[in-house]
C-alpha positions in Angstrom: 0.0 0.0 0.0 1.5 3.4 -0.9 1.1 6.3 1.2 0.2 9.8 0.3 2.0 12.8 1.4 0.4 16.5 1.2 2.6 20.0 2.2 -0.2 22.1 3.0 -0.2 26.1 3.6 -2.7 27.5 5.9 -2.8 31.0 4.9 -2.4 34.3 7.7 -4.4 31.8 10.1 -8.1 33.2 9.6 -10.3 30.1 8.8 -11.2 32.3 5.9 -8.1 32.0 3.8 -7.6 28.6 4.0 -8.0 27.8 0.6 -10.6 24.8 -0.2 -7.6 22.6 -1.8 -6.0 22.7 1.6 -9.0 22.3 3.8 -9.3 18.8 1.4 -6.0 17.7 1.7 -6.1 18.5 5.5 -9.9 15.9 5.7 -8.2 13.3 3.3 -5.3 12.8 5.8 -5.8 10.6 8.5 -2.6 12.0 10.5 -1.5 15.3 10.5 2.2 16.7 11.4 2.9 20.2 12.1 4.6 22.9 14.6 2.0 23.4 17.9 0.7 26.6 17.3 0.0 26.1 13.1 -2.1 23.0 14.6 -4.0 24.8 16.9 -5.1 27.0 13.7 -7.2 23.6 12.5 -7.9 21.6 15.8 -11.4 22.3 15.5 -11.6 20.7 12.0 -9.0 17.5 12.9 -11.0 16.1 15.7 -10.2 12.5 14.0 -7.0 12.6 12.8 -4.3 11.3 14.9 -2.5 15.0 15.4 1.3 15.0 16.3 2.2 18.5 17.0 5.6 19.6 17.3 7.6 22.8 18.4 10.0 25.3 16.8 13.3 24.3 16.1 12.3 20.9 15.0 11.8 20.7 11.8 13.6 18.0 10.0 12.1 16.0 13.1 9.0 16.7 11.6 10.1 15.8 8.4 11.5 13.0 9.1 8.0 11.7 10.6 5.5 12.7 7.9 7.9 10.5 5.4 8.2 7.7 8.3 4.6 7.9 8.3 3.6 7.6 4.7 6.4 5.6 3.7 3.7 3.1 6.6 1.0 3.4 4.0 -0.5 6.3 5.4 -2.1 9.7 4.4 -0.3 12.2 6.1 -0.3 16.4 5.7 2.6 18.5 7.1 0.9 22.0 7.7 3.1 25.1 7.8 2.5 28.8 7.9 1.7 30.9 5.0 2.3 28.8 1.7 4.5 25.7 2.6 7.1 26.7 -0.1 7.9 30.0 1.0 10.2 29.6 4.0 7.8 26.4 5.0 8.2 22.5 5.8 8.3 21.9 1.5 12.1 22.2 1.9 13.1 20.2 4.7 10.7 17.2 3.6 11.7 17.1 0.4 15.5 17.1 1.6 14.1 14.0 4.1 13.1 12.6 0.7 16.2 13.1 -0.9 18.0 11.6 1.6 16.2 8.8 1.6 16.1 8.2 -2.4 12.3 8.9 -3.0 11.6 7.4 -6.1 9.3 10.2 -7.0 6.2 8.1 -7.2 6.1 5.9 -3.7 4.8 7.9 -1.6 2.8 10.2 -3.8 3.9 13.9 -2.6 1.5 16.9 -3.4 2.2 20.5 -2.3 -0.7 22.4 -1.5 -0.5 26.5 -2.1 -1.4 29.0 0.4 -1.6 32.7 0.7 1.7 33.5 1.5 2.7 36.3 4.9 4.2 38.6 2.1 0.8 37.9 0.6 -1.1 38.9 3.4 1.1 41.7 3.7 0.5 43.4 0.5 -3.2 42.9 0.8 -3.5 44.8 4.0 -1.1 47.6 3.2 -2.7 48.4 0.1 -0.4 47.3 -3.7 3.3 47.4 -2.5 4.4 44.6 -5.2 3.0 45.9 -8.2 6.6 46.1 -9.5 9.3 43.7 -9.0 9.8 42.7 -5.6 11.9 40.0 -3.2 11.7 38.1 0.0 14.4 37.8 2.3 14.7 36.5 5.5 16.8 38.2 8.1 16.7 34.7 10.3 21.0 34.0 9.9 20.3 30.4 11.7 20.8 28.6 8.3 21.8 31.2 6.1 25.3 32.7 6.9 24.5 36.6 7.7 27.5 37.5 5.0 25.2 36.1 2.0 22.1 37.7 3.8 23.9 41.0 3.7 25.2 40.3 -0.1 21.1 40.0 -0.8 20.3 42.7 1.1 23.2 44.9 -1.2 21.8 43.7 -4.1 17.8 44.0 -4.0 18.6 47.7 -2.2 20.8 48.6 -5.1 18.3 47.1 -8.2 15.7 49.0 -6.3 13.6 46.2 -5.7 10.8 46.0 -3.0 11.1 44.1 -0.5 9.6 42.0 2.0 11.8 40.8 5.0 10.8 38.0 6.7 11.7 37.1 10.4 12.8 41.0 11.1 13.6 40.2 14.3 13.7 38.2 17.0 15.0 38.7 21.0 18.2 37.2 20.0 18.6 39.0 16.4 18.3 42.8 17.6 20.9 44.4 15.2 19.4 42.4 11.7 16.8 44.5 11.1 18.8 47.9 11.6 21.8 46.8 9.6 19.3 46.0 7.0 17.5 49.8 6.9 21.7 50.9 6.9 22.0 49.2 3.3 18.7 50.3 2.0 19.0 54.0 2.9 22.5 54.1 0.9 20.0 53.7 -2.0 17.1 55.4 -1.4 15.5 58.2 0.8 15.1 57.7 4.6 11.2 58.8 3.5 10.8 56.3 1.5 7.7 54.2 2.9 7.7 51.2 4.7 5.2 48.3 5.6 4.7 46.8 8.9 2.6 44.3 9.2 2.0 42.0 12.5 -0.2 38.7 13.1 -1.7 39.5 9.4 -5.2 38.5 9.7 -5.5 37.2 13.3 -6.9 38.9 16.1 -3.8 40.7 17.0 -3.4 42.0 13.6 -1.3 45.4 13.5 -1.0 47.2 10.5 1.7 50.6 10.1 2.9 52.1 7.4 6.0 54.0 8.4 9.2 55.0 6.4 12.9 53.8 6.1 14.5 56.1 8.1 11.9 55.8 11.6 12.3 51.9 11.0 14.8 51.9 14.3 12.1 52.8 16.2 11.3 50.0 19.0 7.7 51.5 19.3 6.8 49.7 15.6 6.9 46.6 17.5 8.7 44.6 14.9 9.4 40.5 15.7 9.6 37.3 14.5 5.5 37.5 13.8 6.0 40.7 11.0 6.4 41.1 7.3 7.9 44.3 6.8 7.8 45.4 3.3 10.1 48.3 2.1 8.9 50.1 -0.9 11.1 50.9 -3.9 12.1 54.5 -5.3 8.7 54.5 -6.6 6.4 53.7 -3.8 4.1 56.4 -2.0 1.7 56.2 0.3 -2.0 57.9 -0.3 -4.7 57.7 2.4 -3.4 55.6 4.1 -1.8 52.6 1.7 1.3 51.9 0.5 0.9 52.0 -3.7 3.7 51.2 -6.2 2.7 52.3 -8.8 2.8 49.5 -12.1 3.5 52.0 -14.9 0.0 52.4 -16.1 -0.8 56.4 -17.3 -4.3 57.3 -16.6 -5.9 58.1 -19.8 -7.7 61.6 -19.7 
């Protein structure tokens, strides 16, 4: 009997943006795999499923048990944040996989897309991305900070927006600073800036501020924000952050 894999992304966390191809996956799977507080987003719709929750800092653990588990026979779904191949579990299951020699058939593997934190973001702050944007991640515990910098360098300098994920956290204090240093060498300290927090959630927190105030500890900024830094072309008007996508007005 071959077993049946899903990497599903569960959106922001409101029930309402779980898209309908995840909330299948997630009622086809008899077990279900996933950091603690990503399973408490679906606990209420789970209540058969044999649930083995997890915490941060384990994730090839987790991995490791969704493939133990449907290499068994079994229907499994590894939930993440967000969409699962954006900074989710897609990576470190299919590196279990790798490891392992996965055939690419036995178990069957389907990724399941969700709406993404950067996403989220953009949706709240108004249309930030209308141009060409990036995501980075200031989080240096797998990435060496020198080729975090080196992206940093180079989506500041081809004036790209961009959305930084895990800002900070209370170990990484300096990230997020040294990464407003690099920007403002390439564009004005008013240049506007999204800050979003526990997008669509009931602490949500949205702020638009601008590069250079982004030091300031009253924004609140931690591992549970998107900030998104406009581009050379991005202004804010009533309140939303708009890059503009080149399109003239006809009169």
């Amino acid at each position: 009997m071959s077993g049946k894999l899903y990497l599903v992304g569960l959106g922001p966390g409101d029930a309402a943006h779980l898209t309908p191809a995840a909330a299948a996956a997630i009622a086809d799977s008899g077990q279900l795999v996933g950091y603690r507080f990503y399973i408490e987003q679906v606990a209420g719709d789970v209540s058969d499923q044999v649930i083995h929750a997890m915490e941060l800092g384990q994730e090839l653990e987790r991995a490791a048990l969704a493939v133990d588990i449907a290499y068994a026979g079994h229907t499994v779904s590894v939930v993440s944040s967000g969409d699962a191949g954006i900074y989710g579990m897609a990576g470190p299951v299919f590196r279990v996989l790798t490891d392992r020699g996965w055939d690419g058939i036995a178990p069957a593997v389907e990724t399941v897309p969700g709406v993404s934190a950067l996403q989220s973001a953009a949706a709240l702050l108004g249309s930030p991305l209308m141009q060409d944007f990036c995501a980075i991640s200031l989080s240096d515990l797998l990435t060496p900070w020198e080729q975090i910098v080196r992206r940093l360098q180079a989506a500041a300098a081809g004036d790209f927006v961009a959305a930084l994920y895990n800002p900070r956290s209370r170990r990484r204090i300096r990230h997020l600073d040294e990464a407003r240093r690099i920007f403002l060498e390439h564009r004005p300290a008013s240049t506007p800036v999204g800050i979003v927090r526990h997008a669509y959630r009931p602490e949500q927190a949205v702020t638009i501020a601008d590069l250079g105030g982004l030091d300031d500890p009253a924004l609140g900024v931690d591992m549970f924000t998107t900030v998104v830094i406009g581009n050379t072309n991005t202004y804010v008007h009533q309140g939303r952050m708009v890059t503009p996508r080149g399109y003239e007005a006809k009169q």
